[in-house]
N, CA, C and O atoms as a GROMACS GRO file, in nm:
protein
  512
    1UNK      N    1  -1.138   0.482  -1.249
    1UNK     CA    2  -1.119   0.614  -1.192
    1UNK      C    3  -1.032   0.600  -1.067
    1UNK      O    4  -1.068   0.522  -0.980
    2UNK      N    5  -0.886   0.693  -1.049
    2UNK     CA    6  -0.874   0.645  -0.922
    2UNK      C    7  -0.915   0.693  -0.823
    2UNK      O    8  -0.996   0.786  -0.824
    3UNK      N    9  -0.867   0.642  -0.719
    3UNK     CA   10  -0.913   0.705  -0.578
    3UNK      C   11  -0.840   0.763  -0.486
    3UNK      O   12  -0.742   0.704  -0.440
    4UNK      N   13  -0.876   0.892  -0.442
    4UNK     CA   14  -0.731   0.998  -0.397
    4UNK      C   15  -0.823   0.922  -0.205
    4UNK      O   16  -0.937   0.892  -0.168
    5UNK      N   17  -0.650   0.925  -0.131
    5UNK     CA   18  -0.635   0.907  -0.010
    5UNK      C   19  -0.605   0.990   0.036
    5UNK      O   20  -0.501   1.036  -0.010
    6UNK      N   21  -0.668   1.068   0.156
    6UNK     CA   22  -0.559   1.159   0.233
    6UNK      C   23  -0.483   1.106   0.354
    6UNK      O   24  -0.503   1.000   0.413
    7UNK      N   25  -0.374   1.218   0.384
    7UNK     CA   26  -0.272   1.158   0.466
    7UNK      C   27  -0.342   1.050   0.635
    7UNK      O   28  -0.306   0.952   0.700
    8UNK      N   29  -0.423   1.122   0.636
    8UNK     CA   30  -0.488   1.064   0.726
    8UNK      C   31  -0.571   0.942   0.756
    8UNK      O   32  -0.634   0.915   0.858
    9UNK      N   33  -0.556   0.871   0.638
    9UNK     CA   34  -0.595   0.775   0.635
    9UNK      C   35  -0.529   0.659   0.550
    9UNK      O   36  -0.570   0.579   0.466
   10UNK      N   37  -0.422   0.684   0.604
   10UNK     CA   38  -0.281   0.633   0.555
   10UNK      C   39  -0.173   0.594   0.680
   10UNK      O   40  -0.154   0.659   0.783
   11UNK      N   41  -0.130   0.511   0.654
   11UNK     CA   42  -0.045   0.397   0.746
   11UNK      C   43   0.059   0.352   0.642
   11UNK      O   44   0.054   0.314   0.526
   12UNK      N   45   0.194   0.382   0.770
   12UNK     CA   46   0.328   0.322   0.670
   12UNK      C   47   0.355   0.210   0.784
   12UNK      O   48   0.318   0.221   0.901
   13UNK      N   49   0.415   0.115   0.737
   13UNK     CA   50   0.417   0.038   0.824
   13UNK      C   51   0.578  -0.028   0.789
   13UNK      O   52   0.593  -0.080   0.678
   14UNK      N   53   0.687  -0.026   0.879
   14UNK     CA   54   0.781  -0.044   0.798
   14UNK      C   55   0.821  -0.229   0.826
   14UNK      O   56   0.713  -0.288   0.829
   15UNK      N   57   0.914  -0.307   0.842
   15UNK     CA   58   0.960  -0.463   0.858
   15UNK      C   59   0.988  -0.500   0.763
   15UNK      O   60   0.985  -0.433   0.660
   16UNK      N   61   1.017  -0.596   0.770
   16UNK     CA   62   1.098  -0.687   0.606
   16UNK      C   63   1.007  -0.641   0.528
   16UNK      O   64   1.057  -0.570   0.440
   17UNK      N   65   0.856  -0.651   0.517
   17UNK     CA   66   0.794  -0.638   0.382
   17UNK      C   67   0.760  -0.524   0.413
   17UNK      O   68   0.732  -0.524   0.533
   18UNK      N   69   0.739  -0.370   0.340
   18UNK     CA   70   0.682  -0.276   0.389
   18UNK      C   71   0.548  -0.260   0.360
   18UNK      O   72   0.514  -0.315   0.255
   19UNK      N   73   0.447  -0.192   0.429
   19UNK     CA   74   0.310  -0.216   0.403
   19UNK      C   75   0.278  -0.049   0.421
   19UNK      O   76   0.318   0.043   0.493
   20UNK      N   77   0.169  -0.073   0.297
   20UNK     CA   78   0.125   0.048   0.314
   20UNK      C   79  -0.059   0.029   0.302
   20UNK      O   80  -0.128  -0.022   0.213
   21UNK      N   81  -0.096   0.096   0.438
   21UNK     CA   82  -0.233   0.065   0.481
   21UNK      C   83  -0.312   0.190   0.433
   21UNK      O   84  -0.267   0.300   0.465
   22UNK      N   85  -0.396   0.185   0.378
   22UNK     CA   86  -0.496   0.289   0.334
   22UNK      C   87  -0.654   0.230   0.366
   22UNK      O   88  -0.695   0.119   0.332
   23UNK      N   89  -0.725   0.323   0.434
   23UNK     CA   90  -0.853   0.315   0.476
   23UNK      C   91  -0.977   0.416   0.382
   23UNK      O   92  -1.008   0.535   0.374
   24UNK      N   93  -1.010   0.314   0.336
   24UNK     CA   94  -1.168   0.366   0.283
   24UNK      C   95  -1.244   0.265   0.268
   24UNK      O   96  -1.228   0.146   0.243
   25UNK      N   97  -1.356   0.353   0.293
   25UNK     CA   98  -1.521   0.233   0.275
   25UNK      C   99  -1.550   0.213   0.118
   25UNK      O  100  -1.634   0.131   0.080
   26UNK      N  101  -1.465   0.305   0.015
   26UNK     CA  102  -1.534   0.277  -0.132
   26UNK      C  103  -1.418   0.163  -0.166
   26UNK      O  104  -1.297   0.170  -0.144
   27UNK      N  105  -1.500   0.052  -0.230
   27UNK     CA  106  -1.392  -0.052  -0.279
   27UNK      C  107  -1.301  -0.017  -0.449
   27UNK      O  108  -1.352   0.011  -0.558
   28UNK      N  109  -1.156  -0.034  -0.412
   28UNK     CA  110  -1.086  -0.014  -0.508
   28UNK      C  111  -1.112  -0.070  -0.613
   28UNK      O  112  -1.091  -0.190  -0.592
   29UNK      N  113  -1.158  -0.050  -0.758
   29UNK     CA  114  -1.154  -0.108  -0.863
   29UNK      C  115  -1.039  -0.183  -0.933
   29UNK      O  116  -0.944  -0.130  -0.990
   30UNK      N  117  -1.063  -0.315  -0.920
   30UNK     CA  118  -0.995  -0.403  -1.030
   30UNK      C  119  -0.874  -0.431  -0.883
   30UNK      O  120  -0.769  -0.480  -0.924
   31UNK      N  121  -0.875  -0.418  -0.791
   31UNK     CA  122  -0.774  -0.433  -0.665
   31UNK      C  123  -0.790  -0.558  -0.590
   31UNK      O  124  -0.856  -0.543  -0.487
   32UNK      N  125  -0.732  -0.724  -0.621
   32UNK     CA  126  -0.815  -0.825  -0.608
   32UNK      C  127  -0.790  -0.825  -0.380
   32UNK      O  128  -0.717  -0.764  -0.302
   33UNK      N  129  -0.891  -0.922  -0.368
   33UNK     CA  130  -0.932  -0.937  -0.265
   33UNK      C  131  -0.795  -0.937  -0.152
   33UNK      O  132  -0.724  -1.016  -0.213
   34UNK      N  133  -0.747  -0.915  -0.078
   34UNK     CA  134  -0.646  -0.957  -0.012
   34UNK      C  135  -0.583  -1.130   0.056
   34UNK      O  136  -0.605  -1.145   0.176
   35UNK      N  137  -0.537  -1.207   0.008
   35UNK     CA  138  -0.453  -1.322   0.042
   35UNK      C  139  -0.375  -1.386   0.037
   35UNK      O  140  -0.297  -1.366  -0.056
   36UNK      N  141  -0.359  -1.445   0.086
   36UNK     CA  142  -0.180  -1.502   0.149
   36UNK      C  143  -0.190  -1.636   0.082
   36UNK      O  144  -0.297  -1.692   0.056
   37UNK      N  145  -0.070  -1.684   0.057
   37UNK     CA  146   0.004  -1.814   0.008
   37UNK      C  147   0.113  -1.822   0.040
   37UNK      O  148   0.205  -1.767  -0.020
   38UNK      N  149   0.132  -1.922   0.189
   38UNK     CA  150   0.192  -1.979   0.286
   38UNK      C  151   0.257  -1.851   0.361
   38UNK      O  152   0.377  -1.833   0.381
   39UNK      N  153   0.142  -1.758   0.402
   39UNK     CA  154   0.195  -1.676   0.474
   39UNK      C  155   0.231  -1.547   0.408
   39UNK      O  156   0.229  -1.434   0.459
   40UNK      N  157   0.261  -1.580   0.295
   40UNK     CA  158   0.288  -1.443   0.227
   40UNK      C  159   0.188  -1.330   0.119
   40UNK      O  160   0.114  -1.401   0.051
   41UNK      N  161   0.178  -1.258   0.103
   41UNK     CA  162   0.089  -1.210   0.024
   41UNK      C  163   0.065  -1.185  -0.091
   41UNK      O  164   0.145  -1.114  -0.152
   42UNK      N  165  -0.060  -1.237  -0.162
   42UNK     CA  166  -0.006  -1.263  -0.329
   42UNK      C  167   0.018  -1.148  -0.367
   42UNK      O  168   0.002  -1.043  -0.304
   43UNK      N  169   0.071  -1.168  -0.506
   43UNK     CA  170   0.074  -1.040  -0.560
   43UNK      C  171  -0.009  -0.978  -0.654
   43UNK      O  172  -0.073  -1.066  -0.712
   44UNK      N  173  -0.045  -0.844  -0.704
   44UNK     CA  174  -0.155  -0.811  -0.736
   44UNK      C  175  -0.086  -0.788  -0.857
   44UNK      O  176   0.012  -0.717  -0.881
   45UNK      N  177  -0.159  -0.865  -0.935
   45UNK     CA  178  -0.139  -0.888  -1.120
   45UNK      C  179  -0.116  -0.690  -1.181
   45UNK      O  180  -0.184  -0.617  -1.109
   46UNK      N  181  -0.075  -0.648  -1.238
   46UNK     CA  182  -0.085  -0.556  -1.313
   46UNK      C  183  -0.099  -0.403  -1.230
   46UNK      O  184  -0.160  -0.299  -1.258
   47UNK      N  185  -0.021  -0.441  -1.127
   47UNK     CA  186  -0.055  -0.305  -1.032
   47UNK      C  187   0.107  -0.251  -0.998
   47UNK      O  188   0.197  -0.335  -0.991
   48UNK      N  189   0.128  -0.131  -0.981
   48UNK     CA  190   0.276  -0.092  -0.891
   48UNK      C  191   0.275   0.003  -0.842
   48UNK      O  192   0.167   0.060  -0.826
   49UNK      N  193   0.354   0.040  -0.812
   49UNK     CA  194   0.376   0.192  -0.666
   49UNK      C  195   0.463   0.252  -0.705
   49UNK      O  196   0.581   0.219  -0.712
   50UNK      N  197   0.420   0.334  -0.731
   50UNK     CA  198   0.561   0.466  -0.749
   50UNK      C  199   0.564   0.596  -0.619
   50UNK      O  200   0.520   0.710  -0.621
   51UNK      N  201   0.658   0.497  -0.481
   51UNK     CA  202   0.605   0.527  -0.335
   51UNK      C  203   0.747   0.639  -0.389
   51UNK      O  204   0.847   0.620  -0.458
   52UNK      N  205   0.663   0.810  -0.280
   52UNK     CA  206   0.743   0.888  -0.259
   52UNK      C  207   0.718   0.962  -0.156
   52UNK      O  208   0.616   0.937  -0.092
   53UNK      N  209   0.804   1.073  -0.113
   53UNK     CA  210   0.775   1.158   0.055
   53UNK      C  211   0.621   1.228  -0.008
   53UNK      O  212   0.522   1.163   0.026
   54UNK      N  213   0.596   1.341  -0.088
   54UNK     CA  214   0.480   1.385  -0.035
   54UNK      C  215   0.351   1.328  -0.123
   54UNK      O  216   0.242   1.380  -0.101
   55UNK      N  217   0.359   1.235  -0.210
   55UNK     CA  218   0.279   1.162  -0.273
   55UNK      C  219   0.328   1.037  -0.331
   55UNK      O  220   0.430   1.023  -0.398
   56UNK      N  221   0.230   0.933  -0.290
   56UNK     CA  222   0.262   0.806  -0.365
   56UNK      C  223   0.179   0.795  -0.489
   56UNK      O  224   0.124   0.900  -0.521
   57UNK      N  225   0.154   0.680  -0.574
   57UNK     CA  226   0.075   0.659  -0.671
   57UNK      C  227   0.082   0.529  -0.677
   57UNK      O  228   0.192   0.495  -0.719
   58UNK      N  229  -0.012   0.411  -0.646
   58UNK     CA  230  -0.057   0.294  -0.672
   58UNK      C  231  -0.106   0.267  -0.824
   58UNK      O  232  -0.226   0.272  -0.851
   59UNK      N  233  -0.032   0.243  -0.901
   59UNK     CA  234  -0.101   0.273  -1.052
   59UNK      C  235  -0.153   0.094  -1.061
   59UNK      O  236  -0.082   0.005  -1.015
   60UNK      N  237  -0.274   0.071  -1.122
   60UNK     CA  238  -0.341  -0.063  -1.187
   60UNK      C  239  -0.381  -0.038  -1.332
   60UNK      O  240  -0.348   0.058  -1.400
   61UNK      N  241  -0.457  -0.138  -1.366
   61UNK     CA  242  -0.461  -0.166  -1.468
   61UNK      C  243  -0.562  -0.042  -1.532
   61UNK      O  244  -0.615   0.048  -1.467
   62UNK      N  245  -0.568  -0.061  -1.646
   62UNK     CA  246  -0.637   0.040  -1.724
   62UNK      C  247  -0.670   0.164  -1.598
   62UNK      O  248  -0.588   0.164  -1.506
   63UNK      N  249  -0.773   0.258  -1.589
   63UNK     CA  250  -0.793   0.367  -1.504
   63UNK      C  251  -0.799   0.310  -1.362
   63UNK      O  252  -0.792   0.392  -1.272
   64UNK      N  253  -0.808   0.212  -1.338
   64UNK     CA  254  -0.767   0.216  -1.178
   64UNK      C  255  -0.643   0.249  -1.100
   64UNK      O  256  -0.532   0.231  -1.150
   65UNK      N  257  -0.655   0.288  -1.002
   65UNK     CA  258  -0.535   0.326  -0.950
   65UNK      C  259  -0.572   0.415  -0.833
   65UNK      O  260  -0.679   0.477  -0.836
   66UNK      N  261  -0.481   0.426  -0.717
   66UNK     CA  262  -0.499   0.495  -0.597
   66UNK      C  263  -0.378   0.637  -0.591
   66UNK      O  264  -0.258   0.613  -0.605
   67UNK      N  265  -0.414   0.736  -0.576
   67UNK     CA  266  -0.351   0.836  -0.525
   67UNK      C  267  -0.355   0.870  -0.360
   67UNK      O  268  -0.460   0.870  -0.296
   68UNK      N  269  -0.245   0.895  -0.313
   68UNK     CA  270  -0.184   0.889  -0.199
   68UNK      C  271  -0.144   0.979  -0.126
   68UNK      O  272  -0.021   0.968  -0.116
   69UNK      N  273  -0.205   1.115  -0.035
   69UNK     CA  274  -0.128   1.185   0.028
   69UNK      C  275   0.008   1.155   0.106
   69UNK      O  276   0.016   1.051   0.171
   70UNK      N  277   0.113   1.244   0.100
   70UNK     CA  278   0.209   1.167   0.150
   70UNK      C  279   0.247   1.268   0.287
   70UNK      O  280   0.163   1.306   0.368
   71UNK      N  281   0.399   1.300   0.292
   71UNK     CA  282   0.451   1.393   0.447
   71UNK      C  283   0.370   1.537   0.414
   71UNK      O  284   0.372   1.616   0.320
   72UNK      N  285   0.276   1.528   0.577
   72UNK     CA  286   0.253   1.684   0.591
   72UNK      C  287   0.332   1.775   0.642
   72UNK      O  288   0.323   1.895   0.618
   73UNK      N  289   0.406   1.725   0.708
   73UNK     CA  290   0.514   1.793   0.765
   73UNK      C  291   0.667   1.768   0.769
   73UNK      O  292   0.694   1.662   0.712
   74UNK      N  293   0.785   1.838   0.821
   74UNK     CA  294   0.901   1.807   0.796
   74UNK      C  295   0.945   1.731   0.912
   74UNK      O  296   1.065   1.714   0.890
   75UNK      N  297   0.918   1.679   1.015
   75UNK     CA  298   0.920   1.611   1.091
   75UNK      C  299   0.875   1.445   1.061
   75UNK      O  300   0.876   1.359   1.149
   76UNK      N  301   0.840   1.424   0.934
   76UNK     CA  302   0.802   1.278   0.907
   76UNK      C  303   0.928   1.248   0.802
   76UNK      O  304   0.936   1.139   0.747
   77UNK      N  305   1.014   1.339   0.782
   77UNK     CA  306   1.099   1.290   0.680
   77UNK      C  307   1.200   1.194   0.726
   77UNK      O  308   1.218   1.112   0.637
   78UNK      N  309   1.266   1.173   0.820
   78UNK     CA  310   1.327   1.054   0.833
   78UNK      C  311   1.242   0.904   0.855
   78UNK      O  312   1.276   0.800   0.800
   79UNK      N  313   1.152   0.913   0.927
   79UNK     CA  314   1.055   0.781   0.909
   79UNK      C  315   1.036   0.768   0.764
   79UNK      O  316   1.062   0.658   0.717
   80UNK      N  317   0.985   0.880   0.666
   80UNK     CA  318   0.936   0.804   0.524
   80UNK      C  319   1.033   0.779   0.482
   80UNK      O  320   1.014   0.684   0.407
   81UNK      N  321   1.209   0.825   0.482
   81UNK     CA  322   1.285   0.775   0.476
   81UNK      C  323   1.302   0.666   0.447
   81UNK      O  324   1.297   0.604   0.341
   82UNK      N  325   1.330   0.634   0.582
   82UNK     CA  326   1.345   0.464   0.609
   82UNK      C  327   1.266   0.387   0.554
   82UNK      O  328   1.333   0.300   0.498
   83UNK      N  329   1.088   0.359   0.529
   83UNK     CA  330   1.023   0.346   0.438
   83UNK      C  331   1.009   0.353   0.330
   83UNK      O  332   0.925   0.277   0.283
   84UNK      N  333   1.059   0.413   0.267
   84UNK     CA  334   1.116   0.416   0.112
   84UNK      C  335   1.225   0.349   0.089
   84UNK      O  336   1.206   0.284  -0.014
   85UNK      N  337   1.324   0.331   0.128
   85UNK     CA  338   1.439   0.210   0.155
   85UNK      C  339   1.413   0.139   0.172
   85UNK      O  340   1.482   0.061   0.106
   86UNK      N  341   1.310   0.062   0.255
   86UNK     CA  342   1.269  -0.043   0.241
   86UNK      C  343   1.190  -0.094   0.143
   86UNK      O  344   1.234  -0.200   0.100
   87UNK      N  345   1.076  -0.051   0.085
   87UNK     CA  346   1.036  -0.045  -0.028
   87UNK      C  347   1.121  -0.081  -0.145
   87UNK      O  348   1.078  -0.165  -0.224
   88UNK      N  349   1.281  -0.003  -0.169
   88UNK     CA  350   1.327  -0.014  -0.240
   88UNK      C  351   1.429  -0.182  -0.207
   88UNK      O  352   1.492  -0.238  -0.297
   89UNK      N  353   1.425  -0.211  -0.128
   89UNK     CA  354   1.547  -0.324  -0.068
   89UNK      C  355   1.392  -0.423  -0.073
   89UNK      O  356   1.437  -0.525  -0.126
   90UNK      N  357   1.298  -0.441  -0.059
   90UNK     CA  358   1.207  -0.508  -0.097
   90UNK      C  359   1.113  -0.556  -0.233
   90UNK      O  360   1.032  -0.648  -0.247
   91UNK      N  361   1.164  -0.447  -0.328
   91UNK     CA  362   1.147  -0.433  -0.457
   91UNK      C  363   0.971  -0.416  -0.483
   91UNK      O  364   0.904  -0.463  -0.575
   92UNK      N  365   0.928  -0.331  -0.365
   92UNK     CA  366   0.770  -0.334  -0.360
   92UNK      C  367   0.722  -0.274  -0.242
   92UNK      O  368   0.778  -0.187  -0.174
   93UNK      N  369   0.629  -0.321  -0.226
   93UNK     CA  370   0.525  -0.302  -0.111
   93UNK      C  371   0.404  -0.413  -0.068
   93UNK      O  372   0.386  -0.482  -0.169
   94UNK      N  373   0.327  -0.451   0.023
   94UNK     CA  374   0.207  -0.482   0.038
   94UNK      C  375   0.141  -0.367   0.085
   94UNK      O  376   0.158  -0.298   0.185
   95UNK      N  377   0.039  -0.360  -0.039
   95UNK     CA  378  -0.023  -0.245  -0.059
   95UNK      C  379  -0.245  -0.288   0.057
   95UNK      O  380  -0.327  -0.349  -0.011
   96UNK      N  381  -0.277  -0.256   0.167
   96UNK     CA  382  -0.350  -0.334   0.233
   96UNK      C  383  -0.453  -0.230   0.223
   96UNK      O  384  -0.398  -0.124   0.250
   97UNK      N  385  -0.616  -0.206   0.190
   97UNK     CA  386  -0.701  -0.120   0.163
   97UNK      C  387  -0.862  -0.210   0.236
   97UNK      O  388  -0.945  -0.286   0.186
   98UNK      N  389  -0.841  -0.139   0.399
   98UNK     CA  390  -0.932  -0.211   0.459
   98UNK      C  391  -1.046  -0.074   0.494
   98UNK      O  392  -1.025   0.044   0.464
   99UNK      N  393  -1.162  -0.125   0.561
   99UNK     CA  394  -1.278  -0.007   0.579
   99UNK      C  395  -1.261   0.051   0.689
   99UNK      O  396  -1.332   0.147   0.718
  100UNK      N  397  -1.149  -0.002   0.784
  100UNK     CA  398  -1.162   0.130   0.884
  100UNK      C  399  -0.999   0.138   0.967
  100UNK      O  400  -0.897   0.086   0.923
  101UNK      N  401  -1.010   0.216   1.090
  101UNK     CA  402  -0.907   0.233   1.129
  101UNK      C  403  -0.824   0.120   1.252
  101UNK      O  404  -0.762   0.136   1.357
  102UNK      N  405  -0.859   0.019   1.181
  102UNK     CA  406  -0.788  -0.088   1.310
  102UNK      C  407  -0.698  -0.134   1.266
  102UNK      O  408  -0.666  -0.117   1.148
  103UNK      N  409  -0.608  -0.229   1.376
  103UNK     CA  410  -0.484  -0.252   1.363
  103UNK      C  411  -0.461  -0.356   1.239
  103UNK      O  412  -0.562  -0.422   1.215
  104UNK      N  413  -0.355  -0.384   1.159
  104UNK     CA  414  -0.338  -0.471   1.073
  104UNK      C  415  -0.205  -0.557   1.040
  104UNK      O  416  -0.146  -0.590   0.938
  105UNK      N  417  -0.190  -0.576   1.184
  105UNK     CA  418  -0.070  -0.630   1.240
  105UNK      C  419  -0.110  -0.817   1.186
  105UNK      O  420  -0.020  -0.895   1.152
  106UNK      N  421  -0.258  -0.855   1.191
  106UNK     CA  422  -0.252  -1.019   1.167
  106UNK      C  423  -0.292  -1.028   0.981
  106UNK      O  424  -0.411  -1.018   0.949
  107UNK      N  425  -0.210  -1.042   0.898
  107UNK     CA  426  -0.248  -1.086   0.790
  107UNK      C  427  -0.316  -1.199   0.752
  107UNK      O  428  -0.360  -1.195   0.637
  108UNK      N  429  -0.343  -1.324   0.832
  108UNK     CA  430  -0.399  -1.435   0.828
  108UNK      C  431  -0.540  -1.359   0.854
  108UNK      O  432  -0.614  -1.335   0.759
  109UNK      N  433  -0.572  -1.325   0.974
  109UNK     CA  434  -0.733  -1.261   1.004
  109UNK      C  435  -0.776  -1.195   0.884
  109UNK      O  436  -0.863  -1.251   0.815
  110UNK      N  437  -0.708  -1.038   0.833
  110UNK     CA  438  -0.755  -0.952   0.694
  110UNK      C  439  -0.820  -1.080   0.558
  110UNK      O  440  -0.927  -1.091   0.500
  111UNK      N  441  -0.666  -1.172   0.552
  111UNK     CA  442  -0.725  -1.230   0.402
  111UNK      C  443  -0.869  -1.322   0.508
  111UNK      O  444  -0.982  -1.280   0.484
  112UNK      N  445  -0.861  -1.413   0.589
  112UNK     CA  446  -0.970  -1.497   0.631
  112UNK      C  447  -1.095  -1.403   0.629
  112UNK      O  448  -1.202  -1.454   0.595
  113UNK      N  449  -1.091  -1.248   0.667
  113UNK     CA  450  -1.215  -1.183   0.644
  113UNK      C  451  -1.257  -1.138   0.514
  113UNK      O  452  -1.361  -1.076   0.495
  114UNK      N  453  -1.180  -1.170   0.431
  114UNK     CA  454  -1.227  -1.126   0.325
  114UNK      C  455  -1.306  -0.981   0.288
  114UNK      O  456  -1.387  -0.970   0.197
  115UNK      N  457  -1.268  -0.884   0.370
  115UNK     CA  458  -1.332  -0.787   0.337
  115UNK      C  459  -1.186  -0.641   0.256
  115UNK      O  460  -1.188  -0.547   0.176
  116UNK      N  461  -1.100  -0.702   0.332
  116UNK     CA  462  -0.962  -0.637   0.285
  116UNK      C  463  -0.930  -0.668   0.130
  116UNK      O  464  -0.967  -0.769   0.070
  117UNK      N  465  -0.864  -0.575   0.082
  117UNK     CA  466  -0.806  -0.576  -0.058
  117UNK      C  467  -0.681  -0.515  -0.100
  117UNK      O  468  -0.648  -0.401  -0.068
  118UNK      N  469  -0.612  -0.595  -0.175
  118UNK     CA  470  -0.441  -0.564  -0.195
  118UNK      C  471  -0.317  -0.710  -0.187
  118UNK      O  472  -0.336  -0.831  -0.181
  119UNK      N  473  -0.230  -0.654  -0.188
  119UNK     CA  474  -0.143  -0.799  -0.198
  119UNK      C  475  -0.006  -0.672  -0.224
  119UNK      O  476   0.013  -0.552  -0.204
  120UNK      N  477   0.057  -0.774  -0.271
  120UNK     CA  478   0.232  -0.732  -0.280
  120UNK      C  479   0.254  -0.659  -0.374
  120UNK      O  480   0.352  -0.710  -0.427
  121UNK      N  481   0.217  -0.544  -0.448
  121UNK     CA  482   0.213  -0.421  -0.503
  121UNK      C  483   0.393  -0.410  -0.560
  121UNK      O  484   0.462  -0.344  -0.482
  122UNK      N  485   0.466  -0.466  -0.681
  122UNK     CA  486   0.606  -0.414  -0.697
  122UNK      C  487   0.598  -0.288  -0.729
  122UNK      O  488   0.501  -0.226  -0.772
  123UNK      N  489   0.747  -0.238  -0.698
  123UNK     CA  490   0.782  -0.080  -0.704
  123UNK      C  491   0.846  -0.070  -0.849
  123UNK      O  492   0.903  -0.156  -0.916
  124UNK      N  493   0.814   0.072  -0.876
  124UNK     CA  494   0.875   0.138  -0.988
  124UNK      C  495   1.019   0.170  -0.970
  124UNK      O  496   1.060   0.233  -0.872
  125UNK      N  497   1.064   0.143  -1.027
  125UNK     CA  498   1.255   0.124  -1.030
  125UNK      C  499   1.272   0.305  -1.013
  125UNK      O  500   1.212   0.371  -1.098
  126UNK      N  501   1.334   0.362  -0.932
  126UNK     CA  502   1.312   0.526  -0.922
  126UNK      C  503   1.486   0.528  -1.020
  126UNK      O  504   1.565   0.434  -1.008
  127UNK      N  505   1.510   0.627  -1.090
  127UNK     CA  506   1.652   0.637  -1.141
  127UNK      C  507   1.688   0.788  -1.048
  127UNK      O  508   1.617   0.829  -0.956
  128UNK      N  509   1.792   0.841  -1.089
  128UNK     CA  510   1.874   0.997  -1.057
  128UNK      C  511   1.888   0.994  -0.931
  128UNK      O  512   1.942   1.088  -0.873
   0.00000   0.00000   0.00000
């Protein structure tokens, strides 16, 4: 079943890899644990993102999958912008689904706590 996010509990995070942070206490189905190999973040077998301005979609395997509020307003459109370009010049996302609202700037700490879930999420090729 998936699980709808609202905007508010949603984090774009843009840099070489783009990350997209979503907060909830219910754990994502079939969404493996969050960790790194040599720094980088694995990737999550059978999952992708079809990232856009007012909704994304994290699709996984059979019925899992995350739905994504996206811009509430017209004032976020050049930031998701740029975020979506990157996404696309990255050929993905790290997709990061922790229980609350703190910072998630150290990826070594998230995977060592083991309570985080997600990894490197590839993107859906957008055409037109």
């Amino acid at each position: 079943m998936p699980l709808y996010i609202p905007r508010e509990n949603t984090g774009y995070l843009g840099g070489a890899v783009p990350t997209l942070v979503l907060v909830s206490t219910d754990p994502v189905e079939k969404l493996p644990v969050f960790q790194l190999d040599a720094g980088r973040p694995l990737p999550c077998d059978g999952w992708c993102i079809l990232a856009g301005l007012t909704a994304s979609v994290v699709d996984g395997p059979d019925d899992a999958g995350i739905f994504v509020d996206g811009m509430t307003s017209p004032e976020e459109a050049e930031e998701r912008f740029a975020w979506l370009e990157a996404v696309d010049r990255a050929g993905g996302a790290v997709v990061l689904v922790v229980d609350s609202h703190s910072t998630v700037d150290d990826w070594a700490a998230l995977a060592a706590g083991g309570k985080a879930q997600g990894g490197f999420v590839p993107a859906v090729q957008r055409t037109g």
